[in-house]
Backbone as CSV, one residue per row, in Angstrom:
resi,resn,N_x,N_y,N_z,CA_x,CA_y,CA_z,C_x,C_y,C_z
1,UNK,155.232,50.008,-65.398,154.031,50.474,-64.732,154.407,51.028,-63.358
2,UNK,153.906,52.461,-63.204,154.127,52.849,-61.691,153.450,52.084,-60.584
3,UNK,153.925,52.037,-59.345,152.869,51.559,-58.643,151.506,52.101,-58.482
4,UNK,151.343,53.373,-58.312,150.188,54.239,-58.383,149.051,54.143,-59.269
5,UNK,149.530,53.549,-60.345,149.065,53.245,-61.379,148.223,51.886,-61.134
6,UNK,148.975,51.509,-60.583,148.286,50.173,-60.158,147.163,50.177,-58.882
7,UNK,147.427,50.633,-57.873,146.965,51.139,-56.630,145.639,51.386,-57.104
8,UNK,145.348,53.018,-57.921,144.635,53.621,-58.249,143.527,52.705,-59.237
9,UNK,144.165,51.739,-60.286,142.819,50.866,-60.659,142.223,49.769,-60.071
10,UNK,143.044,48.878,-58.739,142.731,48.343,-58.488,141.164,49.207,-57.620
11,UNK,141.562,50.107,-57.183,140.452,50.652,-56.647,139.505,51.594,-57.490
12,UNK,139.635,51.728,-58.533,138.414,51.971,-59.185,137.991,51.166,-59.710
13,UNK,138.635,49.922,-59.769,137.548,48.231,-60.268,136.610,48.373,-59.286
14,UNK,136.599,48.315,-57.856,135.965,48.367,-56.747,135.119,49.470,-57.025
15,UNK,135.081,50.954,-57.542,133.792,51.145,-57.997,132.980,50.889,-58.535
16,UNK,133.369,50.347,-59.494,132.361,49.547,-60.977,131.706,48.460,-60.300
17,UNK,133.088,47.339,-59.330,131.833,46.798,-58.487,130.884,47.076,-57.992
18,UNK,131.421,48.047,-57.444,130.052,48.695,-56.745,128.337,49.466,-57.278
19,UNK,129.598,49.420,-58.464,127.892,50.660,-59.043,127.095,49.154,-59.391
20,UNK,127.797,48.003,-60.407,126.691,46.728,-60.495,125.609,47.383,-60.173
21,UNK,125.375,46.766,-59.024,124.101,46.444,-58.170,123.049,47.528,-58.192
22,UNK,123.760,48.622,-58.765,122.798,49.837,-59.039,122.259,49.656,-60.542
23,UNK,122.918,49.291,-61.709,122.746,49.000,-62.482,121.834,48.113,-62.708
24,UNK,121.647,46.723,-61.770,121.145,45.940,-61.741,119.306,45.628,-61.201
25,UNK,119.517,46.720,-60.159,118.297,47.514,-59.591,117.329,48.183,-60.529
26,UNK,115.885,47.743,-59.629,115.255,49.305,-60.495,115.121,49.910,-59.878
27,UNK,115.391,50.415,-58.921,115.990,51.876,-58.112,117.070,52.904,-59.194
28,UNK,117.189,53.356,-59.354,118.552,54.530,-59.715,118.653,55.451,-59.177
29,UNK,119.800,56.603,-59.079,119.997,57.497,-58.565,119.097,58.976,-59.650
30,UNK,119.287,60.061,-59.299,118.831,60.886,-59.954,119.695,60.498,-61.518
31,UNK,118.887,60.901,-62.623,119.874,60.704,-64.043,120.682,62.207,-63.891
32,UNK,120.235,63.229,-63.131,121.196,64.506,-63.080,122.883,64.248,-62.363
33,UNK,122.484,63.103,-60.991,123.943,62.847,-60.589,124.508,62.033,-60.845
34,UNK,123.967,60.950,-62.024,124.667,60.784,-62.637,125.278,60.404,-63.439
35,UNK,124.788,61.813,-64.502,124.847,62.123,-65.619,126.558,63.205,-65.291
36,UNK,126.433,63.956,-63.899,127.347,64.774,-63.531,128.741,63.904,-63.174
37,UNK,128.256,62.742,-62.531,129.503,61.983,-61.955,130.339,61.412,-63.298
38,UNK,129.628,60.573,-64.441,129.719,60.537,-65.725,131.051,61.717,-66.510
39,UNK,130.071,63.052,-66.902,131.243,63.923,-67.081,132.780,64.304,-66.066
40,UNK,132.211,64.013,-65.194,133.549,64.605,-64.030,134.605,63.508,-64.078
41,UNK,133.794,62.277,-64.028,135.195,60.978,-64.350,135.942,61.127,-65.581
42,UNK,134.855,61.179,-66.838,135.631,61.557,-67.529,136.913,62.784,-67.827
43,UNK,136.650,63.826,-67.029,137.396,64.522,-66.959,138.929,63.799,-66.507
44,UNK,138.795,63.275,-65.167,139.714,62.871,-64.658,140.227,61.558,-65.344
45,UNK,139.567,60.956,-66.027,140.305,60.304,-67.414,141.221,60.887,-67.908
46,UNK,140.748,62.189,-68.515,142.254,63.056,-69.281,143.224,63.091,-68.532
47,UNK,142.966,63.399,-67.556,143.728,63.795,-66.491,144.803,62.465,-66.136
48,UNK,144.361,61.646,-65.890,144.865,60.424,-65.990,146.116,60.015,-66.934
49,UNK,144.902,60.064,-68.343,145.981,60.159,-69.792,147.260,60.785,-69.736
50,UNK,147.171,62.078,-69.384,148.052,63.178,-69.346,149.352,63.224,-68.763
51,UNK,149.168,61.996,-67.260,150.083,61.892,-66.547,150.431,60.107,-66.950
52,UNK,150.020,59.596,-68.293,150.544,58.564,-68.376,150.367,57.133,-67.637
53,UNK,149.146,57.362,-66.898,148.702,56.164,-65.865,147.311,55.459,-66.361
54,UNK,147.809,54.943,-67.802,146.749,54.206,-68.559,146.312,53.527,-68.131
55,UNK,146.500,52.275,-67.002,145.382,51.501,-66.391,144.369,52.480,-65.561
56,UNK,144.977,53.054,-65.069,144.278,53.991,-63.904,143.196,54.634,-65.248
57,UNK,143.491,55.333,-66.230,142.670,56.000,-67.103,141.675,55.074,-67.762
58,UNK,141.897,53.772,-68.416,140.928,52.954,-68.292,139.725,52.396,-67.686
59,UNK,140.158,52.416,-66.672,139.558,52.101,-65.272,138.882,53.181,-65.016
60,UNK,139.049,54.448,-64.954,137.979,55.509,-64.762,136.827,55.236,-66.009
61,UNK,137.535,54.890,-66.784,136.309,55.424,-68.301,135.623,54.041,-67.543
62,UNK,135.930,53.336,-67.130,134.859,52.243,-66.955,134.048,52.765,-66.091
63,UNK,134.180,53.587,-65.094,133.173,54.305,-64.185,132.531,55.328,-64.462
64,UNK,133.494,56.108,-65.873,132.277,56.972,-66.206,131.160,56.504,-67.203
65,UNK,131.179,54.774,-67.761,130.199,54.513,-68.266,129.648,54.057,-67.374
66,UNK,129.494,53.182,-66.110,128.940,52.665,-65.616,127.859,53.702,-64.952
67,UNK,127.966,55.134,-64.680,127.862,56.130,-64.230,126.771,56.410,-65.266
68,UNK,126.948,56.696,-66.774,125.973,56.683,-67.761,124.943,55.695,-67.756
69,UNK,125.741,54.647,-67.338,124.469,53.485,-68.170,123.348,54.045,-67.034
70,UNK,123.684,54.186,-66.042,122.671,54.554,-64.853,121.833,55.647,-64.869
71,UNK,123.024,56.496,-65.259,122.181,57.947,-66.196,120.855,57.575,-66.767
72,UNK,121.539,56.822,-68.097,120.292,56.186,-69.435,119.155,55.541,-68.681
73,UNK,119.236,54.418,-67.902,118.430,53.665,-67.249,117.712,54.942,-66.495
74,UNK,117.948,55.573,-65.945,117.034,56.623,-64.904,116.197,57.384,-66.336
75,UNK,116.636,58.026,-66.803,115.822,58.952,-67.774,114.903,57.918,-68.664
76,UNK,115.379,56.311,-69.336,114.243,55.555,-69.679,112.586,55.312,-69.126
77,UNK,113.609,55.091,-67.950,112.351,54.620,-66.854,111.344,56.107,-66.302
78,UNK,112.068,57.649,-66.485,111.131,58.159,-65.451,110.020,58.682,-67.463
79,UNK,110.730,58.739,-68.275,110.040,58.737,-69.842,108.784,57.516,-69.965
80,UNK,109.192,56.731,-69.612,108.411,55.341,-69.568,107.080,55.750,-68.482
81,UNK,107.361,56.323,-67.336,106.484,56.268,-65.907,105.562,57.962,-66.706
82,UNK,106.766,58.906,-67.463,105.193,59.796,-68.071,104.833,59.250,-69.321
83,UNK,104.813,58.559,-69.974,104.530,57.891,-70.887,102.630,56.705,-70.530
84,UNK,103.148,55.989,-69.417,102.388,55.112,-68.660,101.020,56.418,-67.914
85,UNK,101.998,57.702,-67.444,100.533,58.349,-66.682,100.076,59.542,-67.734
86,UNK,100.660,59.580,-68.953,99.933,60.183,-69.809,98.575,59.678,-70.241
87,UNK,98.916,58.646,-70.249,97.874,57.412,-71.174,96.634,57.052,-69.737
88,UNK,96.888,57.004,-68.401,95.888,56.951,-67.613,94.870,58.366,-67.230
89,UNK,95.865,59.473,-67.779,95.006,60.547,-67.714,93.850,60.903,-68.908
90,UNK,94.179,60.706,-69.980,93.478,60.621,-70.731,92.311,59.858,-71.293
């Protein structure tokens, strides 16, 4: 294992920590950013792959789901909120 390799996931664990609490919230971010941050990690997953720094590439895919689940959760909830003011307009 390179060191870099190592470096690099220890600090993208520290994102995933971080997103938690967003996850955990019912606040979310827009589902557009991120739905965008989502694809772009994944990108840099390959990217990752490519140069052989499989923890590091792991460790991203964990941020580009964590990135989705937040996605999903935002688009549930704002479906749910026209769902809820469809039904009061009528």
């Amino acid at each position: 294992m390179r060191w870099q390799d190592l470096v690099i996931s220890i600090c993208q664990i520290g994102f995933v920590a971080a997103l938690i609490p967003s996850i955990k919230s019912h606040h979310k971010p827009p589902a557009v950013t991120s739905g965008m941050n989502s694809v772009l990690v994944c990108i840099i997953t390959i990217c990752l792959l490519t140069l052989r720094l499989w923890f590091s590439a792991i460790t991203a895919f964990m941020i580009a789901v964590a990135w989705l689940i937040l996605a999903v959760q935002k688009v549930k909830a704002n479906s749910a909120l026209n769902i809820k003011t469809s039904k009061t307009k009528t």
